[in-house]
N, CA and C atoms as a LAMMPS dump frame, in Angstrom:
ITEM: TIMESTEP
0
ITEM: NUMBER OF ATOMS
159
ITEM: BOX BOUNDS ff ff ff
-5.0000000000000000e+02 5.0000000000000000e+02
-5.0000000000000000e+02 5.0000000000000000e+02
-5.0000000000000000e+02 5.0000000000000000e+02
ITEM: ATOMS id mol type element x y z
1 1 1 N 13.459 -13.295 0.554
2 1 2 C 12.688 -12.239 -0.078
3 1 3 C 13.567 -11.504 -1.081
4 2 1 N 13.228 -11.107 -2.011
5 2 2 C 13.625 -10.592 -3.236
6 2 3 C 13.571 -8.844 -2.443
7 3 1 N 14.081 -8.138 -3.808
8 3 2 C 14.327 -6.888 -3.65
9 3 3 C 12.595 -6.18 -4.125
10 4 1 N 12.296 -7.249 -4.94
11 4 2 C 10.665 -6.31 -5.477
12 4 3 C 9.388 -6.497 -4.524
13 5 1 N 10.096 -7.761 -3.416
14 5 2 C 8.746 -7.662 -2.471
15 5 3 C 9.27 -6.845 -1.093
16 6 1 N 10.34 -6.369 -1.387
17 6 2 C 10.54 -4.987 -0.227
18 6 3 C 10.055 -3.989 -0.744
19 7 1 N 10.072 -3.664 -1.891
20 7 2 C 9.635 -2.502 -2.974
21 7 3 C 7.924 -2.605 -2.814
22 8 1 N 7.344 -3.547 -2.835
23 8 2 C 5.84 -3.821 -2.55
24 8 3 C 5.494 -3.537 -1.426
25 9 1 N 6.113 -4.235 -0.505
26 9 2 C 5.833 -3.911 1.312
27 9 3 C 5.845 -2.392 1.477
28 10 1 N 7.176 -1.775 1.1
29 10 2 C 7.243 -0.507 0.873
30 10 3 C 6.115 0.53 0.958
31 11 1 N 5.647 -0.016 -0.197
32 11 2 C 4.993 1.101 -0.818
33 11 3 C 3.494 0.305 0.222
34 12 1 N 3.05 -0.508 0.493
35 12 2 C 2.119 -0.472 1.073
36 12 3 C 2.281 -0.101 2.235
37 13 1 N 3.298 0.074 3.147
38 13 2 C 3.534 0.736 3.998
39 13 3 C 3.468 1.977 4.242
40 14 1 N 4.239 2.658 3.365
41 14 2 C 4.315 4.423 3.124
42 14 3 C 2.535 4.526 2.914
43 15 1 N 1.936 3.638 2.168
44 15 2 C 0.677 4.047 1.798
45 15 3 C -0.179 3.84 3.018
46 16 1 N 0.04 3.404 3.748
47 16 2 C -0.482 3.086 5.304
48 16 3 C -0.271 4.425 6.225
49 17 1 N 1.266 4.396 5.812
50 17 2 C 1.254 5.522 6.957
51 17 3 C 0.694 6.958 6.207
52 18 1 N 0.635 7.169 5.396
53 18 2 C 0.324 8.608 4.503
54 18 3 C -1.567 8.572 4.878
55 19 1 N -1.892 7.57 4.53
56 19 2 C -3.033 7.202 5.118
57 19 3 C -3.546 8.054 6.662
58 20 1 N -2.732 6.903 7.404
59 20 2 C -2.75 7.607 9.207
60 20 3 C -2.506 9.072 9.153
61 21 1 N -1.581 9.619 8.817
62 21 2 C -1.592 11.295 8.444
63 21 3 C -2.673 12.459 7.982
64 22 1 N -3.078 11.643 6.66
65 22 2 C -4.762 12.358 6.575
66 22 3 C -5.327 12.173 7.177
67 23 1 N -6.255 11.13 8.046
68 23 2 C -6.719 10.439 8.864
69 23 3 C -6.762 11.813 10.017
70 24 1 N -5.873 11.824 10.852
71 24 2 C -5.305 12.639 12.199
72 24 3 C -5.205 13.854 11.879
73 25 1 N -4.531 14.488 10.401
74 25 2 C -4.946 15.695 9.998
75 25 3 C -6.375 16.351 9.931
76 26 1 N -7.424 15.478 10.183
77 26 2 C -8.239 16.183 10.035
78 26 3 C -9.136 15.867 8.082
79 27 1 N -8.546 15.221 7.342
80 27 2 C -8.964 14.828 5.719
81 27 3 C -9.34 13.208 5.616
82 28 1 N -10.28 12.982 6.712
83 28 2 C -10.572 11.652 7.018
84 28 3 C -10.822 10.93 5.668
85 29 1 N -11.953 11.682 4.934
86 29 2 C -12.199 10.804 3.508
87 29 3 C -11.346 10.612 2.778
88 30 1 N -10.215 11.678 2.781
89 30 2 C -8.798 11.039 1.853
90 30 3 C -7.991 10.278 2.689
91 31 1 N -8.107 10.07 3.875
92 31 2 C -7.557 9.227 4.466
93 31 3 C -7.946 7.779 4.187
94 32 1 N -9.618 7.687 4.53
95 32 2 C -9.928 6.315 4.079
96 32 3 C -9.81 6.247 2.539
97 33 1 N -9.693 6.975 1.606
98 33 2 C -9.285 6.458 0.439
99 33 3 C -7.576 5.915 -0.045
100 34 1 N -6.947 7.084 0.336
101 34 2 C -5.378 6.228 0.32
102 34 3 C -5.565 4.94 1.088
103 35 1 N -6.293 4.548 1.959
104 35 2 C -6.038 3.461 2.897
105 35 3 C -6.37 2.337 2.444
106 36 1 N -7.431 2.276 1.347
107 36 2 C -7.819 1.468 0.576
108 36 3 C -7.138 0.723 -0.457
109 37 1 N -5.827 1.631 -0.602
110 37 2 C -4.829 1.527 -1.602
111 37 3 C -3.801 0.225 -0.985
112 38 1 N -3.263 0.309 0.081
113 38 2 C -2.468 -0.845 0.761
114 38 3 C -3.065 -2.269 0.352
115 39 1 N -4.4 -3.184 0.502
116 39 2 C -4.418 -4.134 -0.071
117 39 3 C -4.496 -4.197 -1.629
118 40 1 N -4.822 -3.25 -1.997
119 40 2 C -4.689 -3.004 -3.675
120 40 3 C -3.28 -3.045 -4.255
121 41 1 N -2.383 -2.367 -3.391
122 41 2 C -0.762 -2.751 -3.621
123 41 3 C -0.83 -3.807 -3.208
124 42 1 N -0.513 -4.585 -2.436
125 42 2 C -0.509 -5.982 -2.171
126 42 3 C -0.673 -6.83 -2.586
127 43 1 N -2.29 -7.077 -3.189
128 43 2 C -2.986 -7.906 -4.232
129 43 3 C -1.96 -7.679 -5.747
130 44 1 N -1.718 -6.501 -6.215
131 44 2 C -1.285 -6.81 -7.212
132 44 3 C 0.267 -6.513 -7.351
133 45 1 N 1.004 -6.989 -6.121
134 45 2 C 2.221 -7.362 -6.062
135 45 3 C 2.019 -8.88 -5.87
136 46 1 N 1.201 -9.534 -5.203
137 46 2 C 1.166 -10.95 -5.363
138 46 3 C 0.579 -11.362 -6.935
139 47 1 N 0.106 -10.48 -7.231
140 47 2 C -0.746 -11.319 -9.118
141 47 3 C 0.835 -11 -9.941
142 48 1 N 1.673 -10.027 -9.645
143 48 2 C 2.865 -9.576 -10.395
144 48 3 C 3.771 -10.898 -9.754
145 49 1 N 4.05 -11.359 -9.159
146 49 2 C 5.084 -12.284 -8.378
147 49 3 C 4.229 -14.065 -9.34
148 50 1 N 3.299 -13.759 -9.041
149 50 2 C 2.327 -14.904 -9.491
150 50 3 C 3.064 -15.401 -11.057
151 51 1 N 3.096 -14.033 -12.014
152 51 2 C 3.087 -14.26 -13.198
153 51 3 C 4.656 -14.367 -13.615
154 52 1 N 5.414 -13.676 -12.687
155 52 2 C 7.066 -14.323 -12.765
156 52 3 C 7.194 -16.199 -12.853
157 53 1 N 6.575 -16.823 -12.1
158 53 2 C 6.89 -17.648 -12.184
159 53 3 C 6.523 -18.836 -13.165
């Protein structure tokens, strides 16, 4: 694994957990909206990796 698909995981991670935080805080709808964001990072860390090669 490269350094930019830790940087991807990353950030879909943090965006997971920031997610769970609104979520449990009590800001459920911004919760399910950041949460929506993790395969959206994902998807276009794989279309970015795609076009490196």
């Amino acid at each position: 694994m490269k350094n930019s698909d830790y940087l991807i995981l990353g950030a879909a991670f943090l965006s997971f957990l920031f997610s769970i935080y609104l979520w449990f805080s009590g800001q459920n709808d911004e919760g399910l909206y950041v949460g929506i964001w993790v395969p959206s990072i994902l998807a276009a860390g794989g279309y970015l990796k795609q076009i490196k090669k």
